[in-house]
PyMOL CGO cylinders between C-alpha atoms (Angstrom):
from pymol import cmd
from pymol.cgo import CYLINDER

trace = [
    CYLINDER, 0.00, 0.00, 0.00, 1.24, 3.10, -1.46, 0.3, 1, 1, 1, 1, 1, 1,
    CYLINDER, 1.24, 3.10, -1.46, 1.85, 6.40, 1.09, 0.3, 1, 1, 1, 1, 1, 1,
    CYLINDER, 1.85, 6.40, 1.09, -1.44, 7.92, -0.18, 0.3, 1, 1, 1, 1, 1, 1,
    CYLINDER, -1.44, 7.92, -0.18, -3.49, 4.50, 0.47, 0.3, 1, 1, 1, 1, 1, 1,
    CYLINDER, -3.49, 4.50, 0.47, -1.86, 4.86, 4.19, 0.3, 1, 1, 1, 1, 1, 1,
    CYLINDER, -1.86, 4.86, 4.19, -2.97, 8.36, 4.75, 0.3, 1, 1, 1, 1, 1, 1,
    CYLINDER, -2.97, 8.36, 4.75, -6.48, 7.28, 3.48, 0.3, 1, 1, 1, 1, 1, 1,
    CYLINDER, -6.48, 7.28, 3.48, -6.68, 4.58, 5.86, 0.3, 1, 1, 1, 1, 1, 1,
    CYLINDER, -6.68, 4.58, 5.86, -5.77, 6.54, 8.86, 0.3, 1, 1, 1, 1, 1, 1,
    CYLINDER, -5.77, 6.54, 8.86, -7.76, 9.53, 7.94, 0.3, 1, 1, 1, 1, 1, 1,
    CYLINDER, -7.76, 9.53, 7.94, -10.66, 7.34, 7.34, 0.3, 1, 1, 1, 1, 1, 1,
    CYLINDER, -10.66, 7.34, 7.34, -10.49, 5.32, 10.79, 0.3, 1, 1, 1, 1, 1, 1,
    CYLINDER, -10.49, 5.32, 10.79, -10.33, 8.70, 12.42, 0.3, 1, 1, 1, 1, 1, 1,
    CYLINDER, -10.33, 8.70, 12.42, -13.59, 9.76, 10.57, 0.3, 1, 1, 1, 1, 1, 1,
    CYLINDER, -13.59, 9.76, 10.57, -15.25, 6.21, 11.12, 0.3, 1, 1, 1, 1, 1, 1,
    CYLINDER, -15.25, 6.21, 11.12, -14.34, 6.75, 15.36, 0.3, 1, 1, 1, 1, 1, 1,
    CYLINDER, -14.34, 6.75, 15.36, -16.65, 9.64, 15.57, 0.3, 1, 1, 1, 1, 1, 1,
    CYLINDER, -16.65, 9.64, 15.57, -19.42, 7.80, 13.17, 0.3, 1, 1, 1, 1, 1, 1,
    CYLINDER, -19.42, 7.80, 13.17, -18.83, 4.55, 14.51, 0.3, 1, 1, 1, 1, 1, 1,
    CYLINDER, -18.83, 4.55, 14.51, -19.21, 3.47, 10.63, 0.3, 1, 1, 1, 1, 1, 1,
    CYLINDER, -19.21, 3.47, 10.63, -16.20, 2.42, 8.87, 0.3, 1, 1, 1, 1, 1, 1,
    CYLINDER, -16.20, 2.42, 8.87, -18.98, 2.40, 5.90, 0.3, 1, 1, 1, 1, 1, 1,
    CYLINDER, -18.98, 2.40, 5.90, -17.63, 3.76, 2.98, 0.3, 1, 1, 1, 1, 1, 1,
    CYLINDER, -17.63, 3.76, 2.98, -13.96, 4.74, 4.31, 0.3, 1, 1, 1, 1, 1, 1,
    CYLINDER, -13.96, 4.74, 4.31, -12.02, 1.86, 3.75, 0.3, 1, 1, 1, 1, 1, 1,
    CYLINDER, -12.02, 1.86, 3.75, -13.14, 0.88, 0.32, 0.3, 1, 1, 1, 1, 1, 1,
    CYLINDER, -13.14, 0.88, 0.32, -10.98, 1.61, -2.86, 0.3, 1, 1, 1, 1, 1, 1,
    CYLINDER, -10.98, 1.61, -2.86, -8.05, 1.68, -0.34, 0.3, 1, 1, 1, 1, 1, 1,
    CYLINDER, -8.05, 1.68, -0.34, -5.89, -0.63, -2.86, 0.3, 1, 1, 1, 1, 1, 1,
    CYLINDER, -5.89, -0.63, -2.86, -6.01, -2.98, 0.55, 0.3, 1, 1, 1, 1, 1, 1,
    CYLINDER, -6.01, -2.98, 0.55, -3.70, -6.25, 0.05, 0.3, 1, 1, 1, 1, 1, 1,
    CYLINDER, -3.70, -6.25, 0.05, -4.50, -6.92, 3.76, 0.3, 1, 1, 1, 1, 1, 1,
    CYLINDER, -4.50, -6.92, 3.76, -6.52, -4.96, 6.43, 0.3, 1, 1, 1, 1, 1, 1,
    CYLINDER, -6.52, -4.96, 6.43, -3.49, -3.66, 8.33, 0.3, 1, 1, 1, 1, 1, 1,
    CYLINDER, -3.49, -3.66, 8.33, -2.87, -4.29, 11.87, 0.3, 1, 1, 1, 1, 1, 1,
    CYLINDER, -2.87, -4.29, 11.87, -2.96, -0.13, 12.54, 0.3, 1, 1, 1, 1, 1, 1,
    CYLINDER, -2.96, -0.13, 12.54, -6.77, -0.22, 11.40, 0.3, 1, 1, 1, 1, 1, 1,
    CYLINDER, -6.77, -0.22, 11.40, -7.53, -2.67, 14.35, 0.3, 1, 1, 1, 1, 1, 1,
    CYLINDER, -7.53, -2.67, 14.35, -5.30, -0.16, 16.92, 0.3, 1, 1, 1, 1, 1, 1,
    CYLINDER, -5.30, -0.16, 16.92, -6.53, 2.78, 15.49, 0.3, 1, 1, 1, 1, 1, 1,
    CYLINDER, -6.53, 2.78, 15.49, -10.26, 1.36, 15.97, 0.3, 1, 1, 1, 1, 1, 1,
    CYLINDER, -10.26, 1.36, 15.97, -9.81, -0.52, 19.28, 0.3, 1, 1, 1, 1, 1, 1,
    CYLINDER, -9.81, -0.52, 19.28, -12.33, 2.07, 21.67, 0.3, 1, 1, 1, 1, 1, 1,
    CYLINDER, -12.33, 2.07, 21.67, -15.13, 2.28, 18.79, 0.3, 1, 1, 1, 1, 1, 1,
    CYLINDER, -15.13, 2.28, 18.79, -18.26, 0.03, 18.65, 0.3, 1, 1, 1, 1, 1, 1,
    CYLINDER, -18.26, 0.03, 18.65, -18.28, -0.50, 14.65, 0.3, 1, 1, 1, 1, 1, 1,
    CYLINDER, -18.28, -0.50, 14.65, -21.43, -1.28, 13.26, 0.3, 1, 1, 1, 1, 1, 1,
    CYLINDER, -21.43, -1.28, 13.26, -20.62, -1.22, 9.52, 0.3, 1, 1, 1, 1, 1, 1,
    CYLINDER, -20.62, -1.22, 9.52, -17.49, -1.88, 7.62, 0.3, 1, 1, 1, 1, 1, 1,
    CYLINDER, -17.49, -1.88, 7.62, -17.20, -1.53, 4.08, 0.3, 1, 1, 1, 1, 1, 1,
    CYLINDER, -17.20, -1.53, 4.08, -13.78, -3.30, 2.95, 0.3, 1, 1, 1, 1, 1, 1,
    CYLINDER, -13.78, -3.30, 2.95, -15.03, -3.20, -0.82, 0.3, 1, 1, 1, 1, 1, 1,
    CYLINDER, -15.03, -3.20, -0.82, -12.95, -2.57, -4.33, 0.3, 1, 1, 1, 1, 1, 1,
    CYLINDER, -12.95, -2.57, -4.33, -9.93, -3.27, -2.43, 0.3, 1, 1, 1, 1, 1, 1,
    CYLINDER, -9.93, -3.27, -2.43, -7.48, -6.44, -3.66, 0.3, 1, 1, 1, 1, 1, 1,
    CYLINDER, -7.48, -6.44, -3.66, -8.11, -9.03, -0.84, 0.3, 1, 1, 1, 1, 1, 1,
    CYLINDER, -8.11, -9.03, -0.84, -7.30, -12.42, -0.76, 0.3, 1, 1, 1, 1, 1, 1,
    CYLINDER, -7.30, -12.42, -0.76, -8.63, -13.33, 2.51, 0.3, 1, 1, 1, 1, 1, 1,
    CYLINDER, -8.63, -13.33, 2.51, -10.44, -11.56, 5.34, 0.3, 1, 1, 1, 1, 1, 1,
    CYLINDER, -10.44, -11.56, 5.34, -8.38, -12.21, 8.90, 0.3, 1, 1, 1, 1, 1, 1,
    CYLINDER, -8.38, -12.21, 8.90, -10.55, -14.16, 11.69, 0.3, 1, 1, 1, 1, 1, 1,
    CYLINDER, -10.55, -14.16, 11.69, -9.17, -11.25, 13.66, 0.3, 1, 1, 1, 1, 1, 1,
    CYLINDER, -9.17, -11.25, 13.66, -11.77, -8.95, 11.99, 0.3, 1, 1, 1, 1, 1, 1,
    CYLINDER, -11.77, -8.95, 11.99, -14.72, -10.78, 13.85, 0.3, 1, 1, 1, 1, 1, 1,
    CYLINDER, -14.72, -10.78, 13.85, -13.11, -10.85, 17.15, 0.3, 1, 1, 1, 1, 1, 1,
    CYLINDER, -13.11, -10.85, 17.15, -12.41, -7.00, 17.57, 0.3, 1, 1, 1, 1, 1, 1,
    CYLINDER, -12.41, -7.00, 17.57, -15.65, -6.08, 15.83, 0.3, 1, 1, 1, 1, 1, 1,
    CYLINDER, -15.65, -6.08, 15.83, -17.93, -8.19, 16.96, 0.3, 1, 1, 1, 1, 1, 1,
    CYLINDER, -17.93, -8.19, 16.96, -20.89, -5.42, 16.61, 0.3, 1, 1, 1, 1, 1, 1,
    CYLINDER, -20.89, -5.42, 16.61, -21.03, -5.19, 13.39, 0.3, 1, 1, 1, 1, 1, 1,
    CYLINDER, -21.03, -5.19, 13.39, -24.13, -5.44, 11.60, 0.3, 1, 1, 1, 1, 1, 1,
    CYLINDER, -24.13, -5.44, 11.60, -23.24, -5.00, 7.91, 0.3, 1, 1, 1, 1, 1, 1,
    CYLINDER, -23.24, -5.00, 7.91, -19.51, -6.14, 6.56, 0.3, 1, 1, 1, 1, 1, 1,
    CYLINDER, -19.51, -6.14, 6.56, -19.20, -5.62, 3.14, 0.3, 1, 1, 1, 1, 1, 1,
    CYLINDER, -19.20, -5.62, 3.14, -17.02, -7.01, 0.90, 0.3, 1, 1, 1, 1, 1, 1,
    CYLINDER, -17.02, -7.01, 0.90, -17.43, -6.85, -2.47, 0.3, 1, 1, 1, 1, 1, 1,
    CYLINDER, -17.43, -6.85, -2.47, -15.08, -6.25, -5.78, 0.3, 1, 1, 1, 1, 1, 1,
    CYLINDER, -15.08, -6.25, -5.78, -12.36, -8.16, -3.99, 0.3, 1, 1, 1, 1, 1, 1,
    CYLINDER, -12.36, -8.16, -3.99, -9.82, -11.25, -4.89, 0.3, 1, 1, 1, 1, 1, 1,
    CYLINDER, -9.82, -11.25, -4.89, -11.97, -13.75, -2.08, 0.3, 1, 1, 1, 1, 1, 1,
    CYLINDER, -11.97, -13.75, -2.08, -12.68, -17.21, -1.92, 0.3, 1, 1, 1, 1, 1, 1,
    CYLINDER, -12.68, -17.21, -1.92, -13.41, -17.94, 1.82, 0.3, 1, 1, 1, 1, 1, 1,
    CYLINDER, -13.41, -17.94, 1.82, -14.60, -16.45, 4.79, 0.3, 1, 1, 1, 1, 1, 1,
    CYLINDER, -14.60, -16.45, 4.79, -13.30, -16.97, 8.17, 0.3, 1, 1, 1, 1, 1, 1,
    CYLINDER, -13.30, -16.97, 8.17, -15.07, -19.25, 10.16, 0.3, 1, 1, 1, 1, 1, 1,
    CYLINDER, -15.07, -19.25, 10.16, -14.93, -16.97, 13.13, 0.3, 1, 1, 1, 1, 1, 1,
    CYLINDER, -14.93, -16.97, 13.13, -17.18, -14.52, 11.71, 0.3, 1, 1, 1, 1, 1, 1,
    CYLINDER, -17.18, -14.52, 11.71, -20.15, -16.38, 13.47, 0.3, 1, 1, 1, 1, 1, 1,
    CYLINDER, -20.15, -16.38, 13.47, -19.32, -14.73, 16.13, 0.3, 1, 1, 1, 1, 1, 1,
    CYLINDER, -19.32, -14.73, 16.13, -20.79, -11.84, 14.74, 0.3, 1, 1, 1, 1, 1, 1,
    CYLINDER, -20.79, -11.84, 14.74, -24.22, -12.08, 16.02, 0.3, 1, 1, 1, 1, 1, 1,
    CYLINDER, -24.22, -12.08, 16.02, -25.98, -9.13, 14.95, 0.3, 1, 1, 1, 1, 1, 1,
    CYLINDER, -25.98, -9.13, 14.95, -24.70, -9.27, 11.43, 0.3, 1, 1, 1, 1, 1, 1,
    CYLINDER, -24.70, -9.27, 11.43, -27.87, -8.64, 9.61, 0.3, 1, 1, 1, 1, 1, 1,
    CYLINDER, -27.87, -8.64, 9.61, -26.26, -7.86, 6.20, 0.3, 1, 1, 1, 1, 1, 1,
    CYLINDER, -26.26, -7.86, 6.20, -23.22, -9.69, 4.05, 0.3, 1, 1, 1, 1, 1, 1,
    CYLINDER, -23.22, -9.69, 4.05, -22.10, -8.65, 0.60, 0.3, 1, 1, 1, 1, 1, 1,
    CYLINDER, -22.10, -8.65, 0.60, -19.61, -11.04, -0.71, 0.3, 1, 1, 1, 1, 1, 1,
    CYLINDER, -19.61, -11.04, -0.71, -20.84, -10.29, -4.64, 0.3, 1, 1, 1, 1, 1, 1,
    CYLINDER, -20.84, -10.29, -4.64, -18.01, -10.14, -7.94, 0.3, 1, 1, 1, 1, 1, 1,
    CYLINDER, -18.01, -10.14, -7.94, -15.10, -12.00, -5.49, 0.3, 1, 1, 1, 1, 1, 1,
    CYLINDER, -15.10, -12.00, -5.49, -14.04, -15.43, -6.40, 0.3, 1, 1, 1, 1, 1, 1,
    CYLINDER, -14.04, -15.43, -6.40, -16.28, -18.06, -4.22, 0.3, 1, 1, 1, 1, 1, 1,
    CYLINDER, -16.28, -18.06, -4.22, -17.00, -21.58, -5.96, 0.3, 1, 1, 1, 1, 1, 1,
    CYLINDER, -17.00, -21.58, -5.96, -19.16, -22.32, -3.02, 0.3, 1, 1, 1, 1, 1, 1,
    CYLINDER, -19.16, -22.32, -3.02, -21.00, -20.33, -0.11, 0.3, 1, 1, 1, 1, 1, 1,
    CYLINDER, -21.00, -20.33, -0.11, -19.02, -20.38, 2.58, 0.3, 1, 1, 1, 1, 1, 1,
    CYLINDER, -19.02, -20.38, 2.58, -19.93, -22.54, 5.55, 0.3, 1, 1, 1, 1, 1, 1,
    CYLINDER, -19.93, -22.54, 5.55, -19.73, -19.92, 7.97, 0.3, 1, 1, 1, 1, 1, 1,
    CYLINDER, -19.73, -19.92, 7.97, -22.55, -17.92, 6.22, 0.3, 1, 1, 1, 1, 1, 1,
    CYLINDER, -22.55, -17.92, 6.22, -25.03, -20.87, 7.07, 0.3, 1, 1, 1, 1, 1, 1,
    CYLINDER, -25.03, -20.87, 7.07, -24.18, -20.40, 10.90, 0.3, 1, 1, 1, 1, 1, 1,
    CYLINDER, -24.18, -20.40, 10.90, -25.23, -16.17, 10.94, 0.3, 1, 1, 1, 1, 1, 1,
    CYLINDER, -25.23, -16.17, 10.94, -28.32, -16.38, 12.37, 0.3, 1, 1, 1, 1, 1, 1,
    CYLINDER, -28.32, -16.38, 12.37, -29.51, -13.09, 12.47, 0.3, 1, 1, 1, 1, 1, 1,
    CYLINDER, -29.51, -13.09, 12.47, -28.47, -12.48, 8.40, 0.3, 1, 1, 1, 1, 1, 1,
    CYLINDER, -28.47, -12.48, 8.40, -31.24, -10.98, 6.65, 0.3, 1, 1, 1, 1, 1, 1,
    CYLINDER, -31.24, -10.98, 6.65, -29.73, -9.87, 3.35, 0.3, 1, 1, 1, 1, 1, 1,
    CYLINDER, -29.73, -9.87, 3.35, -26.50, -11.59, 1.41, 0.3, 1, 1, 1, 1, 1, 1,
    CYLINDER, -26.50, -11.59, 1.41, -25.27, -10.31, -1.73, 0.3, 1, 1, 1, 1, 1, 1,
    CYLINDER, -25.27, -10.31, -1.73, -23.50, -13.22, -3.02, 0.3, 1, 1, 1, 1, 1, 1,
    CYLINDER, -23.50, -13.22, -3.02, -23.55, -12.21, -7.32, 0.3, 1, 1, 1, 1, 1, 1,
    CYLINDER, -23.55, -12.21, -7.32, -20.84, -12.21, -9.62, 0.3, 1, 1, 1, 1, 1, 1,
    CYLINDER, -20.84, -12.21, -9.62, -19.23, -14.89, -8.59, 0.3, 1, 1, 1, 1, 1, 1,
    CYLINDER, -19.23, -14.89, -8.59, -18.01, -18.43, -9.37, 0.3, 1, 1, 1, 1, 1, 1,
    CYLINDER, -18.01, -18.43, -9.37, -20.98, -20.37, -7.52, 0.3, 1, 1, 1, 1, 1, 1,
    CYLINDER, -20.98, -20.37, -7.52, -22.38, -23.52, -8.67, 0.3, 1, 1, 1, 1, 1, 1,
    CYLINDER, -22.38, -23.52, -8.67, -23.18, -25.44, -5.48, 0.3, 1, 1, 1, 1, 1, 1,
    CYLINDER, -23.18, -25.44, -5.48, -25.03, -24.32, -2.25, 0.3, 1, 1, 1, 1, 1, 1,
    CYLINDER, -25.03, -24.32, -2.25, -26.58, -25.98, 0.88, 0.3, 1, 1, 1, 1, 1, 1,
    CYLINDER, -26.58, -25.98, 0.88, -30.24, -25.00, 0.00, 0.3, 1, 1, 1, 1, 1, 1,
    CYLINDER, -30.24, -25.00, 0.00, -31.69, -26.60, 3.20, 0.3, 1, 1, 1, 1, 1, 1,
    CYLINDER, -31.69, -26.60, 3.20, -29.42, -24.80, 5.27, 0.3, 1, 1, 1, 1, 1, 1,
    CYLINDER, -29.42, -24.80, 5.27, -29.79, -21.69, 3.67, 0.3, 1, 1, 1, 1, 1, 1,
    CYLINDER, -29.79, -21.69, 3.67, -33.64, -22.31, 3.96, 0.3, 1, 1, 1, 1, 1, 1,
    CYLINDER, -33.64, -22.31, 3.96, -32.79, -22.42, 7.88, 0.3, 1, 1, 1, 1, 1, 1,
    CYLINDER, -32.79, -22.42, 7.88, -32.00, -18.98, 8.53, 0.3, 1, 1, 1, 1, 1, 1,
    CYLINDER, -32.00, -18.98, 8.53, -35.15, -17.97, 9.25, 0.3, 1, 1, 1, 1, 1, 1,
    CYLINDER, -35.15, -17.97, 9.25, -34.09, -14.09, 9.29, 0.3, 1, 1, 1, 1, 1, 1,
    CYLINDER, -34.09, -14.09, 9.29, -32.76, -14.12, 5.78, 0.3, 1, 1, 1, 1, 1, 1,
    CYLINDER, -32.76, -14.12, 5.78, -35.35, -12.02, 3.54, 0.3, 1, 1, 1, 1, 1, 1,
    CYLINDER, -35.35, -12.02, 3.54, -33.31, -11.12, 0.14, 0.3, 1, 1, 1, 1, 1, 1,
    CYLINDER, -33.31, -11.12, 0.14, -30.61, -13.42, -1.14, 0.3, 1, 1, 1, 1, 1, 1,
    CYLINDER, -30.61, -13.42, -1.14, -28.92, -12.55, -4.51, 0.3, 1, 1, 1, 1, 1, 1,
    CYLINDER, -28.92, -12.55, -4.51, -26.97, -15.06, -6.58, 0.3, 1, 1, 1, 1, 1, 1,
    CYLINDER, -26.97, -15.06, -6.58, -27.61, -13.33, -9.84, 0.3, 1, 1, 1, 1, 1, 1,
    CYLINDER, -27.61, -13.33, -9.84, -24.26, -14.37, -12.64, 0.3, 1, 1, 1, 1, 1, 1,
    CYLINDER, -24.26, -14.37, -12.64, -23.05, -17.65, -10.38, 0.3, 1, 1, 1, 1, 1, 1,
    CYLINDER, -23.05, -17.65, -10.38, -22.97, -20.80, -12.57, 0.3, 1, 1, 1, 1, 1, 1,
    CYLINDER, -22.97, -20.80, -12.57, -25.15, -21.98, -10.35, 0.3, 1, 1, 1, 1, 1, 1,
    CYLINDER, -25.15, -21.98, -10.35, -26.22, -25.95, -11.08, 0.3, 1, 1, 1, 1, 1, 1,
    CYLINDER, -26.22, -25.95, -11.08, -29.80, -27.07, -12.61, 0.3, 1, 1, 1, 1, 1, 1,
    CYLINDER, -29.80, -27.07, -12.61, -30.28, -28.72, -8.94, 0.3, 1, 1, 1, 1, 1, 1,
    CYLINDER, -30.28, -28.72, -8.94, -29.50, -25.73, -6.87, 0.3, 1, 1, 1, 1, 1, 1,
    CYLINDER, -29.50, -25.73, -6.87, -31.12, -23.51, -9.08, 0.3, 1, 1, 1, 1, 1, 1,
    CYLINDER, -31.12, -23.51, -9.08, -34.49, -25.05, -9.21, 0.3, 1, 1, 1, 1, 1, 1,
    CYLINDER, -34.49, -25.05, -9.21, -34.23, -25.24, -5.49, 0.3, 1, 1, 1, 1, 1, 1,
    CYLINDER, -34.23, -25.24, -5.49, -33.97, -21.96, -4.74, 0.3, 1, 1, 1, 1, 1, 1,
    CYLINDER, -33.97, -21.96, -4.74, -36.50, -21.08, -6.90, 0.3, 1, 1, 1, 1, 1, 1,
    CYLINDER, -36.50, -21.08, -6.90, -39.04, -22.58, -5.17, 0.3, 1, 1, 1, 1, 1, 1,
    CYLINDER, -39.04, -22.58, -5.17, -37.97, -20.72, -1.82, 0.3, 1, 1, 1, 1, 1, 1,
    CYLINDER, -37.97, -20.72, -1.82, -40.29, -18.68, -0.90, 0.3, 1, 1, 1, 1, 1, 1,
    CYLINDER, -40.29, -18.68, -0.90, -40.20, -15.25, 1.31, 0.3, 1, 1, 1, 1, 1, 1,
    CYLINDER, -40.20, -15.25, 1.31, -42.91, -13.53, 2.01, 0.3, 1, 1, 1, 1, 1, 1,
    CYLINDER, -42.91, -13.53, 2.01, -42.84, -9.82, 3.29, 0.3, 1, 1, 1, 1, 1, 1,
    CYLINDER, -42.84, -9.82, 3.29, -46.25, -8.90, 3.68, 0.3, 1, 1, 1, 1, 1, 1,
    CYLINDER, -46.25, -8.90, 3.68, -47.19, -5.03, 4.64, 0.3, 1, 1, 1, 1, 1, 1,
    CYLINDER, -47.19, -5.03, 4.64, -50.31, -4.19, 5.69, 0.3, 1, 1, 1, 1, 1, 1,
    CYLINDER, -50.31, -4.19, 5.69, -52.06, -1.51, 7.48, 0.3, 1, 1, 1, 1, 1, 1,
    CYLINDER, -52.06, -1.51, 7.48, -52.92, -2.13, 11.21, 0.3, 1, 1, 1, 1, 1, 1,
    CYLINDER, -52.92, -2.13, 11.21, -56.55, -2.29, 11.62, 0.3, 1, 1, 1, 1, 1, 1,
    CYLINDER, -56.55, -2.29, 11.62, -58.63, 0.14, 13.50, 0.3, 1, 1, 1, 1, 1, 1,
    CYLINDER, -58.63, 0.14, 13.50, -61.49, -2.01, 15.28, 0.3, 1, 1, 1, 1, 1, 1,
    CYLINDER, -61.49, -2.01, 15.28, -64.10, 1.02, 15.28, 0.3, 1, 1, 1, 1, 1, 1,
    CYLINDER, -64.10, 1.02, 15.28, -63.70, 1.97, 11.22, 0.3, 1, 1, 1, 1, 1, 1,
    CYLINDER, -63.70, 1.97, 11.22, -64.02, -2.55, 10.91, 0.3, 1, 1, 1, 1, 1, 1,
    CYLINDER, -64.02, -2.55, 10.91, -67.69, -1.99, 12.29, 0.3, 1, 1, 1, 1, 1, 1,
    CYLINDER, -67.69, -1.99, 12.29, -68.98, 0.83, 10.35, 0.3, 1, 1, 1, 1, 1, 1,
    CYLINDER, -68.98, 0.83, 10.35, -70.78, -0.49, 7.05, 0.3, 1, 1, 1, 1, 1, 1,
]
cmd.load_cgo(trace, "trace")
């Protein structure tokens, strides 16, 4: 990482402290690796979103889940990736996961074990073969995107026939129900 990439990361950690989002500051950092000064620099701030994305990583450090476990949206995207540390379930309020144009052949196992995920962003990559059944057990999950993965005729009937429901409807006022 070049001397301008440093200053960016620094600068951004010291925006994302008073924000507590490291949302939009450490993406298109030219990252190889998230460097050990982002975790110092970040070590007294509850993080709730980190956006790591159009960087050039190969691998996401299990060390990332263990110093912010808070988070609630990691994303990832427009990286080199092809696994996930298995620590991330540790992460229990991670509601949202973007792992889209990386370079997973299959969804990580980890991913099956977030139990409060509601939205993964998994497109663009090399994907042909996932756990349907498990993925059907995360009963938070409400949008799952796997657009552009050479998915398999199996798996992609399967998930076809999943089906989420989000129903809105207006509450009911009792006393309008009885007038005719």
């Amino acid at each position: 990482m070049a001397g301008e990439g440093v200053t960016k990361v620094v600068k951004r950690c010291d925006q994302a402290k008073e924000s507590g989002k490291l949302g939009k500051d450490l993406s298109e950092c030219e990252l190889v690796h998230i460097p050990d000064a982002v975790y110092m620099l970040m070590r007294d701030t509850v993080l709730d979103i980190c956006n790591l994305s159009a960087n050039v990583l190969r691998r996401i450090p299990a060390k990332l889940a263990t110093k912010f476990p808070n988070l609630t949206e990691l994303h990832l995207s427009n990286n080199q990736l092809s696994s996930l540390p298995e620590e991330l379930r540790h992460v229990a309020g991670l509601t949202l996961l973007d792992i889209s144009h990386n370079h997973f052949e299959a969804l990580p196992q980890v991913i099956y074990r977030l139990e409060a995920l509601r939205k993964l962003r998994a497109e663009d990559n090399n994907i042909k073969e996932v756990n349907v059944t498990r993925l059907k057990a995360i009963s938070s999950l409400t949008e799952v995107n796997f657009q552009e993965n050479p998915l398999t005729d199996e798996v992609h009937h399967q998930l076809l026939e999943i089906r989420v429901i989000n129903i809105l409807v207006t509450p009911r006022d009792p006393e309008l129900d009885t007038v005719d």
